[in-house]
N, C-alpha and C positions, 0 to 999 in steps of 0.2 A: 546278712552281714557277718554273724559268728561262722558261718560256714568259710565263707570270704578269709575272715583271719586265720581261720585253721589251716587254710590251706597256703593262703601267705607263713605261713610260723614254719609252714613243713618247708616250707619250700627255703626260707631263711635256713634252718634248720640243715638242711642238706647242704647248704653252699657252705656255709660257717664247717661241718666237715670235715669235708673234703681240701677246704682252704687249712683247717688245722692239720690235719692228717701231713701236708705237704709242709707243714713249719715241723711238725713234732720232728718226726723221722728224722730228718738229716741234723734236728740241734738236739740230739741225742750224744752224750759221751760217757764214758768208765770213767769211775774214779782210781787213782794208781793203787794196787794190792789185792785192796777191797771188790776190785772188779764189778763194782755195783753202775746201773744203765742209771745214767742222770739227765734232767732237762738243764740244757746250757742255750738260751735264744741270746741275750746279749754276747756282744763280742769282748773278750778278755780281756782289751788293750783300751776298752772304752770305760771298763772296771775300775781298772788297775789305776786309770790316768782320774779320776774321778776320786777315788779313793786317797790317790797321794795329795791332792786337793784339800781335802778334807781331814787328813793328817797334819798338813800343816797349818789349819785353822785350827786344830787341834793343840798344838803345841803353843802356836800364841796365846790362846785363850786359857789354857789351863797351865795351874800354877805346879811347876815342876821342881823334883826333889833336886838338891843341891849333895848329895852324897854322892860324891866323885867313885867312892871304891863300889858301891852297890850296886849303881849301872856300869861298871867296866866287869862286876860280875855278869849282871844280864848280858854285856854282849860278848863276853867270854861264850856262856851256855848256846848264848844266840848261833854264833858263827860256828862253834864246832857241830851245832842240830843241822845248821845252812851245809855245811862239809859234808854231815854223814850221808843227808839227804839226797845231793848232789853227787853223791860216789855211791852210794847204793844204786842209783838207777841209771850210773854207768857200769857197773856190775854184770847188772843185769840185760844191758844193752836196748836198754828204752832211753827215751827222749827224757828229759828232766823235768819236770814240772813247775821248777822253779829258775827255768834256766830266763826269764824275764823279769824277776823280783827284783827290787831295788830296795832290802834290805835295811830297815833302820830302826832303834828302838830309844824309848823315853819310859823314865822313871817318874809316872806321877804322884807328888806329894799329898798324898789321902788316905790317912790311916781308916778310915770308916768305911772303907771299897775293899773287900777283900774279892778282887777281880784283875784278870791283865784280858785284851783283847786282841788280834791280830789282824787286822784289815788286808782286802787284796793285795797282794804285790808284795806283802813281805815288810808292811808296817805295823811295827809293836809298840805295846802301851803296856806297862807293865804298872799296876798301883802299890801304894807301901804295904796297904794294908792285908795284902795277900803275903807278906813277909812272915807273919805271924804266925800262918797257916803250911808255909814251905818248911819253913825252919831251918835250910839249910841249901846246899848247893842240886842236891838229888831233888829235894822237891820241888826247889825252881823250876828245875830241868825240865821235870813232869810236866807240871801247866805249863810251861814254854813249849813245849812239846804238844801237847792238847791243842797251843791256840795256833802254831804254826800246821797242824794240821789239817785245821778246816781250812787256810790256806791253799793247802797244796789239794785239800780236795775241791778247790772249786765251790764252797760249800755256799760262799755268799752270790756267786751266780745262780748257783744253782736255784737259791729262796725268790733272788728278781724274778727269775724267769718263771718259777710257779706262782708268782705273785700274779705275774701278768696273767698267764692262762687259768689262774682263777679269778680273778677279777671275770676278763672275759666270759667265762664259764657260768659264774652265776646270774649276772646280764642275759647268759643265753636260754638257760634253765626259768630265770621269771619270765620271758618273753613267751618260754613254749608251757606256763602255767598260766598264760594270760595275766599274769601280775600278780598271782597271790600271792607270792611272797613280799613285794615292796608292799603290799594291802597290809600285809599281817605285821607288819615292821612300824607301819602307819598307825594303823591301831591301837596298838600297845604301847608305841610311844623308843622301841626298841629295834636295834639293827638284828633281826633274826637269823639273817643269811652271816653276818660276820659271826654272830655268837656259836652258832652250828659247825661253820668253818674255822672257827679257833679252837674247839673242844676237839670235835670230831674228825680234821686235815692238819690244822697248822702244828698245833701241843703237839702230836704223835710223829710228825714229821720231825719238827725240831729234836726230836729226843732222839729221832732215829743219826740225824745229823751230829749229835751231841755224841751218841755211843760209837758211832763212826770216828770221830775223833779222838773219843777216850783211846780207842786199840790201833789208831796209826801214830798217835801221839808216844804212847809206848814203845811202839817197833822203829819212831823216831830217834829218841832216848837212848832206847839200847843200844841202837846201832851207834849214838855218838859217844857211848860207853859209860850212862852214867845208871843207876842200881835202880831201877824200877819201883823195885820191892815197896819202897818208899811212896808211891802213890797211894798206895789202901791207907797209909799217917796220915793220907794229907785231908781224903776226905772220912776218915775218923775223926781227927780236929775240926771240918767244915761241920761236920753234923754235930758236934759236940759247943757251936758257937752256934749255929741256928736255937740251941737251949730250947728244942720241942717247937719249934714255930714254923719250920720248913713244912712249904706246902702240898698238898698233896699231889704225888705227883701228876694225878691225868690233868689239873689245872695248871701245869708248867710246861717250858719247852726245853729243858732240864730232866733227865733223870731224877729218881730218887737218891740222897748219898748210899744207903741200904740197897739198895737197887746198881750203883755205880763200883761200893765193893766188894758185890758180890762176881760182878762181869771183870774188874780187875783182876782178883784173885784167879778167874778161872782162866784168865789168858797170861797172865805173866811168867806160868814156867814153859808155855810153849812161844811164846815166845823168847824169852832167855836162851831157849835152846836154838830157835831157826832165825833170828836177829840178833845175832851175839855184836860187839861193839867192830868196825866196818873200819880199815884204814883208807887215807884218802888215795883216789886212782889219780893220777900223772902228776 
């Protein structure tokens, strides 16, 4: 019989493959600058359409700031990052990345959040409590910049789709150990296979995603012409309100702030030089 499953496993084993080999390959894409090969299996319009869904659940449920001047600042920064982004890579004479976003932002009333988020498609959530932390029109710009980047990189496809093909993957890895992993997960009473894939794939991913962002976030900024320079205050101030308590980084999907302005520093005078502020084309 053990012989019987071994050979059944190889044989699952090859087909599962060959069957992946023919999905990876072709939902393979770049992300824009960064040139980086990413997995995209979802379709982007199935994203996008999902996402603004959930945007506006978003908006009914949560209670939203009433300062009239403070989000026509946000979509001030908003639209002019939408512009630059949009004219840089008619510049360039590439396709836009965001020539499908449907653009919209809210100021949530939560001084205890010091976070804004950017969903598919070009939906912004900007909280009060990262007001604190900007200080000013440059360092809005910055995290607006940051969060419209994962945006335009595709970053939240890109997590579905590794979602999926590790899910799958680890299903395929306990089958060709004959179960010892869901055994040892039984045992102990503990998900083994998630805790090994959170420390060791997902944290280090995320953070590669995160530093992605940090430096297209920037080249977004600049180009819509606001002072950069300004990002290393912001997360000075972030590390200085974490008061020692920020975790370590390999248990985050987060950089470290130590870690984030050291990588700021070392990119902002190249690019100030090769991203200078972008007028808008036609």
């Amino acid at each position: 019989m053990s012989k019987i499953n071994n050979i059944n496993r190889r044989k699952f084993l090859g087909y599962f493959g060959c069957c992946a080999c023919g999905i990876i390959i072709p939902a393979c894409t770049t992300v824009p600058i960064t040139e980086r090969r990413q997995l995209s299996i979802f379709p982007e319009a199935r994203i996008n359409k999902q996402a603004a869904q959930l945007y506006e659940r978003v908006k009914l449920k949560t209670k939203l700031s009433t300062d009239k001047n403070q989000l026509n600042e946000i979509k001030e920064i908003g639209s002019k990052i939408e512009e630059a982004v949009s004219s840089y890579f008619a510049s360039i004479n590439q396709r836009d990345p965001t020539y499908n976003f449907q653009w919209e932002y809210i100021l949530v009333d939560n001084d205890k959040v010091k976070n804004a988020w950017c969903m598919p498609g070009g939906k912004i959530a900007v909280f009060s409590g990262i007001l604190e932390i900007t200080k000013n029109k440059h360092g809005l710009a910055a995290v607006m910049g940051h969060e419209i980047a994962h945006a335009v990189a595709k970053h939240s496809i890109e997590r579905a789709s590794r979602a999926l093909l590790l899910n799958v993957g680890t299903k395929i890895v306990d089958i060709a150990s004959g179960g010892k992993i869901s055994s040892a997960s039984r045992a102990v009473g503990i998900d083994v296979a998630g805790i090994l894939r959170t420390i060791g794939i997902d944290n280090p991913f995320g953070r590669k995603q995160e530093t992605e962002a940090d430096y297209l976030g920037l080249i977004f900024s600049s180009l819509a012409g606001y002072d950069i320079r300004e990002s290393v205050k912001i997360w000075e101030r972030m590390k200085e309100s974490y008061k020692g308590k920020e975790p370590p980084e390999w248990m985050s999907t987060h950089p470290s702030s130590d870690t984030r302005i050291e990588s700021l520093r070392k990119w902002i005078p190249e690019i100030i030089m090769n991203y200078p502020p972008i007028k808008k084309i036609g």
